[in-house]
FILO-754189 format. One line per 4 residues: number of its first residue (from 0); their letters; for each residue x, y negated, z negated of C-alpha. Coordinates in Angstrom, 1 decimal. Each point is the difference from the previous one (the first is absolute). Last residue first. Layout:
N
NUM> A> X/Y/Z  ...
//
This chain:
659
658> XXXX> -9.8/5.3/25.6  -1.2/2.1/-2.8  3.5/0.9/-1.4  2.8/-2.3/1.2
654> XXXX> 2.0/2.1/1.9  3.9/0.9/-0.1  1.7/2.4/1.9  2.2/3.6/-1.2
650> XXXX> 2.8/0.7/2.2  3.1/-1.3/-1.3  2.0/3.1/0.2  0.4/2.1/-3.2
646> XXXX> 3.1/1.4/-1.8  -0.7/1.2/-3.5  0.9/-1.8/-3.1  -3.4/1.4/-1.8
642> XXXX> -1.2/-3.8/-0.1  1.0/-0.1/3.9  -1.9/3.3/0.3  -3.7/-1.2/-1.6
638> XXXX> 0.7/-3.5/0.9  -0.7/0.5/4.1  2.9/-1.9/1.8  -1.3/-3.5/0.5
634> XXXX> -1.2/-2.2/3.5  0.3/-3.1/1.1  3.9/0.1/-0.4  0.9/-2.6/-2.5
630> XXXX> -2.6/-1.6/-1.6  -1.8/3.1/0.2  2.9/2.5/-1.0  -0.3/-2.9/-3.1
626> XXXX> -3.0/0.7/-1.0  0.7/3.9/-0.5  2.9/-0.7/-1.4  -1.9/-2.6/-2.8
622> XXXX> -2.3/3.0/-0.6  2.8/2.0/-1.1  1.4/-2.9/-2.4  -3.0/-0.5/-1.1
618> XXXX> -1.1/3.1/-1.1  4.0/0.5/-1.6  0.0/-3.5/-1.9  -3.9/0.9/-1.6
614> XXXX> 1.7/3.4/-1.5  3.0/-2.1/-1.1  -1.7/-2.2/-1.7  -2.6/1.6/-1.5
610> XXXX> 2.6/1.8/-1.9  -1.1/4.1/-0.2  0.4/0.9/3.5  -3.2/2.2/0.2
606> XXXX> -1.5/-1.6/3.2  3.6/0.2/1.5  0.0/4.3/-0.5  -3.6/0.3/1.3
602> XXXX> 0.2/-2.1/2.8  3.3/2.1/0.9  -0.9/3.7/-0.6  1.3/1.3/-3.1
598> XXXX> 2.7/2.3/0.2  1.5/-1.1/-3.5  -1.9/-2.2/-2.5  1.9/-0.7/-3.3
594> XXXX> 3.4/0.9/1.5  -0.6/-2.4/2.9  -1.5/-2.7/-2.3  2.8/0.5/-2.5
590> XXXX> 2.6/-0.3/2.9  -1.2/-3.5/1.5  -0.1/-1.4/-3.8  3.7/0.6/-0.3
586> XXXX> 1.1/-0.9/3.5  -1.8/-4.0/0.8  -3.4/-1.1/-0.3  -0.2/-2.2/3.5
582> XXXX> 2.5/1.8/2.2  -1.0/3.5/-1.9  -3.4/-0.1/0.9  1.0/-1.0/3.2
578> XXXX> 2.6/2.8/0.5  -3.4/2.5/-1.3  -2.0/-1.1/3.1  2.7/0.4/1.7
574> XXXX> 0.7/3.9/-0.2  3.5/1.1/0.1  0.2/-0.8/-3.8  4.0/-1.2/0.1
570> XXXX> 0.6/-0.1/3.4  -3.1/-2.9/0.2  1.8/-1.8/-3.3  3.2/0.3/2.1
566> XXXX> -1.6/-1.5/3.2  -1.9/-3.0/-2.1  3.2/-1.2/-1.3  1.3/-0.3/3.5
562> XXXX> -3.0/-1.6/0.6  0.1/-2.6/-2.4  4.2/0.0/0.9  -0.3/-0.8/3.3
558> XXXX> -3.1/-2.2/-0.8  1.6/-1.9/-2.4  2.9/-1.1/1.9  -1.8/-0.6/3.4
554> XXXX> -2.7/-2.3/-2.1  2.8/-1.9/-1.4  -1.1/-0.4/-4.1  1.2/3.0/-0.8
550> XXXX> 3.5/-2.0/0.4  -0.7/-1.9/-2.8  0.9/3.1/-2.3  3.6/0.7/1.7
546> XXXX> 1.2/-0.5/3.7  -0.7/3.5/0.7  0.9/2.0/3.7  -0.8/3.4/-0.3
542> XXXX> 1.9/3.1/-0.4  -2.3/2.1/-0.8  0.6/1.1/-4.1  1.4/-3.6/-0.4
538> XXXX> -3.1/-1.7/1.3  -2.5/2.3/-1.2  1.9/-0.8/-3.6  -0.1/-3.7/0.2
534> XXXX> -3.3/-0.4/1.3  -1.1/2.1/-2.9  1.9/-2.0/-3.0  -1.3/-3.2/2.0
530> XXXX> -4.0/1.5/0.1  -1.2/-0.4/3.3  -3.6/-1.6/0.4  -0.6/1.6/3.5
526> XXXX> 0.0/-3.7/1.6  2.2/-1.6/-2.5  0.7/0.5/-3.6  -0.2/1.9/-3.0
522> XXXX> 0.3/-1.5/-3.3  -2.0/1.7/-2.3  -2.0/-3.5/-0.1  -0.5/0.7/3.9
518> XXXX> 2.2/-2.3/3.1  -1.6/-0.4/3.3  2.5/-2.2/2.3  -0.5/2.0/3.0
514> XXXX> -3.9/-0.5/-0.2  -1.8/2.6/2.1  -2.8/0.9/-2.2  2.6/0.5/-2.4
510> XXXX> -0.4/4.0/-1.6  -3.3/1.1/1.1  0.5/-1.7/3.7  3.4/1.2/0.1
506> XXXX> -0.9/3.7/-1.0  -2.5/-0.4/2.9  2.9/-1.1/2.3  2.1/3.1/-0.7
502> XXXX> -2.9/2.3/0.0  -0.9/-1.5/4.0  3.6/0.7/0.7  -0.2/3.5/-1.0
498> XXXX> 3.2/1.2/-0.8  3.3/1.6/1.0  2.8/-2.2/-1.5  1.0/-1.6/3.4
494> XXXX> -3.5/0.1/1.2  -1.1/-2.0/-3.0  2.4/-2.4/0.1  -0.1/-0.8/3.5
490> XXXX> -4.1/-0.3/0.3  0.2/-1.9/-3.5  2.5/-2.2/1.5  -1.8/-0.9/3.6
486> XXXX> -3.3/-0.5/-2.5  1.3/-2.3/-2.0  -3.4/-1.7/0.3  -3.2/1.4/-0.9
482> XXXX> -2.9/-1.7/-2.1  -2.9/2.4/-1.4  -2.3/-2.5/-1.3  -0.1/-2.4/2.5
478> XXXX> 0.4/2.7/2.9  -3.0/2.0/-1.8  -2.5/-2.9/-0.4  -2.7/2.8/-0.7
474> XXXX> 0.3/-0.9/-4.2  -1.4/-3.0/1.1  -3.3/1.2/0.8  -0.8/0.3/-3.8
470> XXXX> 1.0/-3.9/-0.7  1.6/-1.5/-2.5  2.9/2.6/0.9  3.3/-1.7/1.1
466> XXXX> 2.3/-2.3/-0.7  1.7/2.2/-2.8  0.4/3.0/2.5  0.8/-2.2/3.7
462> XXXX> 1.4/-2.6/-2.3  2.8/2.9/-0.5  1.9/-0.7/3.9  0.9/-4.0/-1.2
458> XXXX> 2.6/0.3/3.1  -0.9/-3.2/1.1  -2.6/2.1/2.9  -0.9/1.5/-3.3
454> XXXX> -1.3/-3.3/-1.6  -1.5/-0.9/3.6  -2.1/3.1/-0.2  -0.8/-0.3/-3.3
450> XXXX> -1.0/-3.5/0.5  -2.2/0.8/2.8  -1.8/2.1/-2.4  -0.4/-2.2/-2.6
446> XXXX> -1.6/-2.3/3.0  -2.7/2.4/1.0  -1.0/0.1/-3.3  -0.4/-3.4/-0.9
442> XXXX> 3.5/-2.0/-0.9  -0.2/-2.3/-2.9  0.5/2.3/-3.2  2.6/1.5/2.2
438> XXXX> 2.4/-2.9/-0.4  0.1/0.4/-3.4  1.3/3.7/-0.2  2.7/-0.4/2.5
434> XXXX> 1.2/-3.2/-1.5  0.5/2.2/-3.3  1.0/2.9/1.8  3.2/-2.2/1.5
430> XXXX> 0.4/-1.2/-3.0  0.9/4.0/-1.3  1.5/0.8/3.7  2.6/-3.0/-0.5
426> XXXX> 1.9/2.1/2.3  1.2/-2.7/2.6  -2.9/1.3/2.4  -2.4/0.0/-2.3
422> XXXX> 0.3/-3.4/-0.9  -0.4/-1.0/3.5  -3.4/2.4/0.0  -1.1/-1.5/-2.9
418> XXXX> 0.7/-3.6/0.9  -1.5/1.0/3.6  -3.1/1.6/-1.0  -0.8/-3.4/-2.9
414> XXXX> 0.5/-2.1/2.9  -2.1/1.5/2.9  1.5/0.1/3.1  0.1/3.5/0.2
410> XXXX> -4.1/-0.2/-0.1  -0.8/-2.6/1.9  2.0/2.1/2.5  -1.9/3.1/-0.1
406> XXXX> -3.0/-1.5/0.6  1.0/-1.7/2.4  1.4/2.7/2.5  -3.0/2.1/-1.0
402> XXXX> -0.1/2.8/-2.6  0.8/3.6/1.5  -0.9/2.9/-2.9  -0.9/3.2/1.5
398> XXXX> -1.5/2.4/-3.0  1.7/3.2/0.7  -2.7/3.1/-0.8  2.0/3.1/-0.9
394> XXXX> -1.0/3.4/-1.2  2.1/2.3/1.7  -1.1/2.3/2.8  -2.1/3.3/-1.7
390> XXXX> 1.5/3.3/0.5  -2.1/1.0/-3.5  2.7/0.3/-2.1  2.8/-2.2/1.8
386> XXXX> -2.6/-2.7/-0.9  -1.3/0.6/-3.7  3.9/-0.4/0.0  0.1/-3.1/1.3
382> XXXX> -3.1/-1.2/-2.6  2.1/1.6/-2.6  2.5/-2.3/0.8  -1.9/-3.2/0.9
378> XXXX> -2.0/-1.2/2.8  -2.9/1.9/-1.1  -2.7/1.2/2.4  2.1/3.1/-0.3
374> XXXX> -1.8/0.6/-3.3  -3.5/0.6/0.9  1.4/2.1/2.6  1.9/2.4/-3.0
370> XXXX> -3.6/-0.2/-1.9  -1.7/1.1/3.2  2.1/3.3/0.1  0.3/1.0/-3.4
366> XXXX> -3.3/1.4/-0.3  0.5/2.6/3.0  3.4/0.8/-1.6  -1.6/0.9/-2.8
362> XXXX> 2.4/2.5/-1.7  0.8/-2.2/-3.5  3.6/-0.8/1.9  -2.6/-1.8/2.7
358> XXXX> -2.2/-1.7/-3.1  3.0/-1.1/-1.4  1.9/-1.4/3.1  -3.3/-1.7/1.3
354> XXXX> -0.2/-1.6/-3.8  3.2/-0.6/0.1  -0.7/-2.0/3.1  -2.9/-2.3/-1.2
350> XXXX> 2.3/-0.4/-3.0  2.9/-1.7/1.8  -2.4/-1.6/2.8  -2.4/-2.2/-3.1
346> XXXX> -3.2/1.4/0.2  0.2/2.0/-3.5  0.9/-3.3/-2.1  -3.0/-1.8/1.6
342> XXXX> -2.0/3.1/-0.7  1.0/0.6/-3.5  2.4/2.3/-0.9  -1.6/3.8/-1.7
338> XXXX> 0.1/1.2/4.0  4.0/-0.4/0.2  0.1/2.1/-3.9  -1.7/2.6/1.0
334> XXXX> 2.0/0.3/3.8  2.7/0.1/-2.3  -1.1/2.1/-2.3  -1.2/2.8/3.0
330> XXXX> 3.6/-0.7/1.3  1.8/1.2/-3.2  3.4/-0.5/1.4  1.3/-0.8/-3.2
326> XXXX> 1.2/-3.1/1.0  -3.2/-0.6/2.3  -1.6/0.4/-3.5  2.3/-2.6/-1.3
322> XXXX> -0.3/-2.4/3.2  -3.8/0.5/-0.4  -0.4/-1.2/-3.4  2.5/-2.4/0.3
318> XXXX> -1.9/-2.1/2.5  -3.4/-0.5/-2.1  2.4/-0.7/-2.9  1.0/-3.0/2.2
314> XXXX> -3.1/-0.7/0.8  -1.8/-0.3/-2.9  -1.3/2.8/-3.1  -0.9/-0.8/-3.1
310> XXXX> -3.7/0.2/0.6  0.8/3.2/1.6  1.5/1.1/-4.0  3.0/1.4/0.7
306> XXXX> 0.5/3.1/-1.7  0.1/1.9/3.0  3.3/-2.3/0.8  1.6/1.1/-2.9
302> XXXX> -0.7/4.1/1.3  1.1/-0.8/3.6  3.1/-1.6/-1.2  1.3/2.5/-3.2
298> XXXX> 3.0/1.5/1.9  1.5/-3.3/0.5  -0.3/-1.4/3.8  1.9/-2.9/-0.4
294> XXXX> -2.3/-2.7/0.2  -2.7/2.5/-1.3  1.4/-0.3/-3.3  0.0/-3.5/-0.6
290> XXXX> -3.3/-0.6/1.9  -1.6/2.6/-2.0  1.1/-1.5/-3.2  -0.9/-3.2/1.3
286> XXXX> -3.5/0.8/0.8  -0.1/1.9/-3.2  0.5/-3.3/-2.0  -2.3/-2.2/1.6
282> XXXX> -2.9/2.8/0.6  0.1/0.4/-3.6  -0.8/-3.3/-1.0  -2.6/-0.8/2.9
278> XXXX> -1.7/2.8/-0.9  -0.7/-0.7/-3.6  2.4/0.0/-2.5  -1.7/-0.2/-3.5
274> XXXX> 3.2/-1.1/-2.1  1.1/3.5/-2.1  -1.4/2.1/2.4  1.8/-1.6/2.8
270> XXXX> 3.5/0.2/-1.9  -0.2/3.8/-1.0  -0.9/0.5/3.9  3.0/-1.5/1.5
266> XXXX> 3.1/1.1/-1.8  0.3/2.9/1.8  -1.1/-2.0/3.6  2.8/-2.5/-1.0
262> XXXX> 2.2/2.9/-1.0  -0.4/1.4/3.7  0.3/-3.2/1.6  3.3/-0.9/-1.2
258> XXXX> 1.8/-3.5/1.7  -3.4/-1.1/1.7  -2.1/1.5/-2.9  1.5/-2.4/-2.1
254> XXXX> -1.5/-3.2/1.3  -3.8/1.9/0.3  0.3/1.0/-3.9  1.2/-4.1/-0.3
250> XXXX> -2.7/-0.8/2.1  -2.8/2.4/-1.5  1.0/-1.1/-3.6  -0.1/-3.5/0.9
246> XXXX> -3.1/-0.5/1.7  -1.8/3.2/-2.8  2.0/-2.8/-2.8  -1.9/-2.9/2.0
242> XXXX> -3.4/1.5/0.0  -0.3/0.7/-3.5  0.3/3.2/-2.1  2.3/-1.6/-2.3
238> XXXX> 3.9/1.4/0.0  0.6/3.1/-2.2  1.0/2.4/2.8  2.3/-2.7/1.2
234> XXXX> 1.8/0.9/-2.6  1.1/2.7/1.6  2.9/-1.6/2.5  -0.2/-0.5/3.3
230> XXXX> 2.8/-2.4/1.1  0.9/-3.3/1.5  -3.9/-0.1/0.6  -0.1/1.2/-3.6
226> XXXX> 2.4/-2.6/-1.6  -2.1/-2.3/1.4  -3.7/1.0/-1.1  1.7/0.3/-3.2
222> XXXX> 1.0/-4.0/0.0  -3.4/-0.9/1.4  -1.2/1.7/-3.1  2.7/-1.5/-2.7
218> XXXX> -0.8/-3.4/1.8  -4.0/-0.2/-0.5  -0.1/-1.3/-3.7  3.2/-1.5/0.4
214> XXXX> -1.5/-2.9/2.1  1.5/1.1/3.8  2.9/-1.5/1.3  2.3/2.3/-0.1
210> XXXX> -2.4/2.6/1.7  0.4/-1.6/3.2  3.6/0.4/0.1  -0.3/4.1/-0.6
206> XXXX> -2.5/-0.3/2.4  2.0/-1.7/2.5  3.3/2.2/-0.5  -2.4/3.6/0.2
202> XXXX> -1.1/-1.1/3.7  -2.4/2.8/0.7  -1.5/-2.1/2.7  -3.5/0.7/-1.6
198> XXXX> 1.3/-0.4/-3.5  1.4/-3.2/1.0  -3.6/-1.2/1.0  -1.3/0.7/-3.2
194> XXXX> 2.7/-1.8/-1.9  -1.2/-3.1/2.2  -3.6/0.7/-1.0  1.1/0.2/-3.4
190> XXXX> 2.4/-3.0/-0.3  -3.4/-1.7/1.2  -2.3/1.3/-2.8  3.0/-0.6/-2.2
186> XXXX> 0.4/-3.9/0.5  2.0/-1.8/2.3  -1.7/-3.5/0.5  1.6/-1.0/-3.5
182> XXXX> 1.7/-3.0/0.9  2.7/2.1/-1.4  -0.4/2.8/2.0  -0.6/-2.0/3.3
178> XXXX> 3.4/-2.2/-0.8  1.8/3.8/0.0  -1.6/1.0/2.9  1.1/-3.0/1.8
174> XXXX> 3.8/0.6/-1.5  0.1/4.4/0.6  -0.8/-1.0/3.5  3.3/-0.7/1.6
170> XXXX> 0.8/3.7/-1.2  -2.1/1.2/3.3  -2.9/2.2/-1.2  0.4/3.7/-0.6
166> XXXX> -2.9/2.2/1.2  -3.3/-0.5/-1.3  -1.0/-2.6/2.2  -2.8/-3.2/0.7
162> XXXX> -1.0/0.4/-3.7  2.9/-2.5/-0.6  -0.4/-2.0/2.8  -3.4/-0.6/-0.4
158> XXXX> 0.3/-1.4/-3.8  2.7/-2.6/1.2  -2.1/-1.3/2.4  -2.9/-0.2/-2.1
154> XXXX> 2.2/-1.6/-2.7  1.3/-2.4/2.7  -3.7/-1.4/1.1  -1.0/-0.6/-3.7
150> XXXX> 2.9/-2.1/-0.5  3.8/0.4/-0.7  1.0/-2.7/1.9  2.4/-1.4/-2.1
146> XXXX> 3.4/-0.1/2.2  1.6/2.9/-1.2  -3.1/1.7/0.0  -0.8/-0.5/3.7
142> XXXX> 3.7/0.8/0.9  -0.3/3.5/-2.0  -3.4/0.6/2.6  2.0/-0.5/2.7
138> XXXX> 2.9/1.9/-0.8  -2.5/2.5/-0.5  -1.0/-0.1/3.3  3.1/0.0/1.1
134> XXXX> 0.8/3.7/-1.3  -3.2/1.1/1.0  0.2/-0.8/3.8  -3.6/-1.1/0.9
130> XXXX> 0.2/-3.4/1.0  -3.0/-0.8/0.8  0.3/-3.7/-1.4  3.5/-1.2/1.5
126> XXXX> 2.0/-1.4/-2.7  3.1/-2.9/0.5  -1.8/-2.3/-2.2  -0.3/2.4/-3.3
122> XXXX> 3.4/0.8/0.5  1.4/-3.4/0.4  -2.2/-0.8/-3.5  2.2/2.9/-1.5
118> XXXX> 3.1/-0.8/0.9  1.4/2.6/-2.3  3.1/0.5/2.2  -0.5/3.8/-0.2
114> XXXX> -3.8/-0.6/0.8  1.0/-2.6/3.1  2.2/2.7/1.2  -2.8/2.9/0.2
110> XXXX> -2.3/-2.7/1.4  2.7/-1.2/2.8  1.0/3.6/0.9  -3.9/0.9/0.9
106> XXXX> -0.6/-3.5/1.4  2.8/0.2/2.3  -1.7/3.7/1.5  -3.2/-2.4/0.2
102> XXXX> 0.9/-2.8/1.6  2.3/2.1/2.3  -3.5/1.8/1.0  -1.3/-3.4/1.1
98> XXXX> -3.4/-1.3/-1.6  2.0/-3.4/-0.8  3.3/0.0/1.6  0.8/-3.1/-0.8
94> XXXX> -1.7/-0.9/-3.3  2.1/3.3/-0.9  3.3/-1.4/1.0  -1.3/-3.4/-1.6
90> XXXX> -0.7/1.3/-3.2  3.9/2.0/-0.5  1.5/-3.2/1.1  -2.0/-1.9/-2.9
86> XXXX> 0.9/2.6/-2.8  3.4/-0.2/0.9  1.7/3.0/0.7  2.3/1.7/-3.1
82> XXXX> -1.4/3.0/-0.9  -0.9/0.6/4.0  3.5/-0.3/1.1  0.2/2.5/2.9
78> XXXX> -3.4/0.4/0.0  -0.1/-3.5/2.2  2.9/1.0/2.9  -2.3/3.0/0.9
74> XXXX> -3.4/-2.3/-0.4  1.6/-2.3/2.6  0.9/2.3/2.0  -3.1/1.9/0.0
70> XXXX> -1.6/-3.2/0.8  2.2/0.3/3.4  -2.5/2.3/1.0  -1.0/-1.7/3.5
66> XXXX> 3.4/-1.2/0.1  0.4/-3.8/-0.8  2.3/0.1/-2.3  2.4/2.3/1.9
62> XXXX> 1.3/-2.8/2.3  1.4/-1.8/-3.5  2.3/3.0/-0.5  -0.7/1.3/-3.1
58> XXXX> 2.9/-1.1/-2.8  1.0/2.7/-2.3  -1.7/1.1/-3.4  0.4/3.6/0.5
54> XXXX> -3.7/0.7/0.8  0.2/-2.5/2.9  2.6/1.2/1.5  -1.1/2.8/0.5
50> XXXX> -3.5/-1.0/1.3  2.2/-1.9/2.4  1.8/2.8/1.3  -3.0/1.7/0.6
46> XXXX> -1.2/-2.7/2.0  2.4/-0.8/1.6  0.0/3.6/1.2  -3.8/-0.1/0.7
42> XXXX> 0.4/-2.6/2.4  2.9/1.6/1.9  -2.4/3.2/-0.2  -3.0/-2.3/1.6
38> XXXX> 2.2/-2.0/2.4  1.2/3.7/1.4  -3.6/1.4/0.5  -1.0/-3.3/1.5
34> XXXX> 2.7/-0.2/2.3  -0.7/3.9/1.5  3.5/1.9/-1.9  3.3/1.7/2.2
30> XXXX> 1.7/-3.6/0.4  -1.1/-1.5/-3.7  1.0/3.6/-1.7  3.9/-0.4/0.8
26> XXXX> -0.2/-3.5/-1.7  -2.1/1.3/-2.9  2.2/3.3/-0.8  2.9/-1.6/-2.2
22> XXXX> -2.9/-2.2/-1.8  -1.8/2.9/-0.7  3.0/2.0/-1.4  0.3/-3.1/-2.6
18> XXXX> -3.2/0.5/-1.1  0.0/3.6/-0.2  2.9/-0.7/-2.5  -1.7/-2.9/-2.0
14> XXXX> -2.6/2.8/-0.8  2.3/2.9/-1.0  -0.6/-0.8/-3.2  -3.6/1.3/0.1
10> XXXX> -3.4/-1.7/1.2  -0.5/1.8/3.0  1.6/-2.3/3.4  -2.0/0.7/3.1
6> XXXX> 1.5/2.1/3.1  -1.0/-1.2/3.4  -2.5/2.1/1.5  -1.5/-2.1/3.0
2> XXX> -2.8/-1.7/-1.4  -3.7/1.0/2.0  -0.8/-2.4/2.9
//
């Protein structure tokens, strides 16, 4: 039986307060709750409350010690004093819970503390070999020196993780590198290669600190090469005419082409004479220039991306060729520049359909036609509207998924599933994944899919996207990856604001996936990821009940306003597949695109949405509505009109092609 919606804590200060409000509501919920689904929130509510405890040093209850992820408590109470824990207490936890995920998220902190302690033979006992994080691994490697066992084996080690980046390296290696230099297994060849490798990740910092190191005879050079990828400068006229100046040259040239394309391509041809470009050289720097340019639809796109070599040419620049033509609405370009892809690039839906759209603008309506059914075998957004096109039902072949009785049990019952679904449930989502992650590597398919479905019956609604996809077929697992609850809410929010309920719970499934207690780096939060300053304003400007930040966190909160907010941006551009765009990107970038591109017909328009973003946000988000008419109604309003705001009864069926 799925969890009834009880409201889970988000890791905020207003975390001992939910708590509290739990305990209030418990009693009353134990009358109007089935037993187990009341003894499994009363159980999670000690256990929450233990897990706090825990991390601020107070007692546990002895009862909690033996919950199935009572190891988290443990650990919790543990990296509270890490700098300080006896070396013995910090073995045996591990010993403990050997080949656990709370073995290894201890081991992580215990490492890092052991280091700072300088206990370096603890270090060297407490390491798992596979480790692969880079700042312990070099802890690891400082522990071997320490302790003398600088041999063979260690220089090796030390020499791979060097030349295994060229970006920045944790600061917890400058020590092992420093023992390798002097021990003289870091000669020039091999500050070379690593130099090298900077110069393909453009990373101006690690050259400059390779370089340092070189014999003097070859540190002025690597120097230069420096100063030039920080920024191009003549002499690099005068460098030798060897392979690494035409790397460096061509990177740095390739570097500054991304901030001025136009004096890049100036300053380009001076430079390859002077070092023997080849191809490779000068397709490197003009693809960026045209990138750069193209990006924004400069006057000078088509003509940089002429001068493209093909060789230089990959997907991505594939894809701008036609969004700037379709900019221009050059349709003879674009079709051009759609039959220039290859063919696995081509047969993908979106380009399968503007290359219908094309040829049909081109006047071959007769051409167009089996391009557009080609693409309604899609169960995507161009796919849909492929669809409308040709009067076609909807692409859409559910994949039933009912696994035995057993089966199904055997897998809830598993430990690993239930300490990540208990830590889950007290918003320890980042252990949570952890357990998540590990118990997987055990399940067969047909087991990782049970899990999903028991993670979202827990409320666990995203393990339907990140538990997902091993397998093609999976992608037809539609109720897993498309959960729905709320739906009561959404249905009375939307009609009291005047929406599409179907667009309200696609913008939920692209913002959450349906978790309440979703909160993004920016900072927004809940179902429709609600920024505080916004929730604050709708509220005010409509009169609607706000508790504050946390209270985006209450499904009925944050959907009033998300779709309050959703209203005005629809009032504001009348047409919704604009409001989207300016949902996810905001005002400012919303009005350049509609000045940039006026009366342009709606594929056309969100295909030339210049952040990849955005443009990708709005398709899905339309194809999400589309999904979600299913979910919720059987069948969908055609996309052509809903994406055009117009009214439209559900009418259109789905189908699975060939069946």
């Amino acid at each position: 039986m799925p969890m009834p919606q009880i409201r889970r804590d988000t890791p905020s200060t207003a975390r001992p307060l939910r708590a509290r409000a739990l305990r209030v509501l418990l009693p009353a919920l134990a009358f109007a709750l089935p037993a187990a689904v009341f003894a499994q929130a009363l159980d999670d509510s000690a256990f929450r409350v233990a897990m706090q405890a825990a991390e601020r040093g107070q007692p546990v209850a002895p009862a909690m010690q033996s919950h199935p992820a009572g190891a988290w408590l443990e650990l919790a109470a543990l990296r509270r004093n890490l700098d300080t824990l006896p070396i013995a207490q910090g073995r045996d936890f591990m010993t403990r819970h050997q080949g656990q995920p709370v073995a290894e998220v201890f081991r992580e902190g215990w490492l890092r503390a052991l280091a700072k302690r300088q206990e370096w033979a603890a270090v060297r006992e407490a390491w798992a070999p596979g480790t692969t994080n880079a700042t312990l691994r070099c802890i690891e490697l400082d522990a071997r020196a320490r302790t003398g066992a600088t041999d063979a084996q260690w220089t090796r080690d030390a020499q791979a993780l060097w030349r295994s980046s060229g970006s920045s390296l944790p600061n917890e290696c400058d020590a092992p590198f420093a023992t390798l230099a002097a021990r003289g297994g870091l000669g020039d060849d091999l500050r070379w290669e690593r130099f090298d490798l900077a110069v393909a990740e453009q990373d101006v910092g690690v050259m400059r600190s390779v370089a340092r190191g070189l014999t003097s005879g070859q540190q002025a050079l690597a120097e230069d090469y420096a100063a030039y990828m920080a920024a191009p400068h003549a002499r690099a006229l005068q460098w030798p005419k060897t392979a690494r100046s035409r790397l460096v040259a061509s990177h740095g040239l390739a570097k500054f082409a991304k901030a001025d394309p136009l004096a890049a391509e100036r300053q380009l041809p001076a430079l390859a004479d002077a070092l023997g470009f080849g191809e490779t050289e000068n397709g490197r720097v003009l693809y960026q220039a045209a990138l750069w340019t193209v990006a924004s639809y400069l006057p000078d796109s088509a003509r940089l991306l002429n001068r493209v070599p093909e060789s230089a040419y990959d997907d991505r620049l594939h894809e701008w060729r036609v969004r700037e033509a379709l900019a221009r609405k050059d349709w003879t370009a674009a079709l051009a520049a759609i039959n220039r892809m290859g063919a696995t690039q081509r047969s993908q839906s979106r380009w399968t359909w503007f290359q219908a759209r094309t040829t049909e603008l081109t006047g071959d309506r007769a051409g167009a036609t089996p391009l557009f059914r080609a693409a309604a075998k899609s169960p995507d957004f161009h796919g849909f509207l492929a669809a409308d096109r040709v009067d076609q039902p909807y692409a859409l072949c559910p994949l039933d998924f009912s696994p035995s009785t057993d089966a199904r049990a055997k897998v809830a019952a598993d430990p690993g599933l239930t300490r990540a679904l208990a830590l889950y449930r007290i918003d320890r989502a980042g252990w949570a994944t952890r357990e998540w992650t590990a118990a997987l590597r055990n399940f067969d398919d047909t087991q990782r899919r049970i899990a999903v479905q028991v993670a979202q019956e827990n409320g666990w609604y995203d393990r339907g996207v990140f538990g997902l996809g091993r397998q093609p077929e999976e992608t037809r697992l539609y109720t897993l990856r498309f959960p729905l609850t709320q739906q009561a809410l959404i249905e009375r929010e939307s009609q009291r604001h005047g929406l599409d309920p179907a667009w309200v719970a696609a913008e939920i499934r692209a913002e959450s996936t349906f978790n309440p207690n979703a909160r993004s780096p920016a900072d927004a939060r809940g179902l429709m990821q609600v920024m505080p300053a916004t929730g604050a304003a709708v509220a005010r400007r409509l009169g609607i009940a706000y508790g504050g930040a946390d209270s985006l966190f209450d499904p009925a909160t944050n959907v009033a306003i998300g779709t309050a907010y959703l209203r005005e941006k629809k009032d504001m551009y009348t047409l919704p597949y604009v409001a989207i765009a300016a949902y996810n990107a905001g005002p400012t970038p919303t009005g350049r695109w509609l000045a940039q591109r006026p009366d342009m017909d709606p594929d056309i328009w969100i295909e030339t949405i210049s952040y990849r973003e955005t443009r990708e946000y709005v398709a899905r988000v339309l194809a999400f509505s589309v999904l979600y008419d299913w979910r919720m109604y059987g069948q969908a309003a055609p996309l052509e009109p809903r994406m055009r705001g117009a009214e439209a009864q559900r009418t259109k069926r789905f189908a699975c092609p060939g069946a």
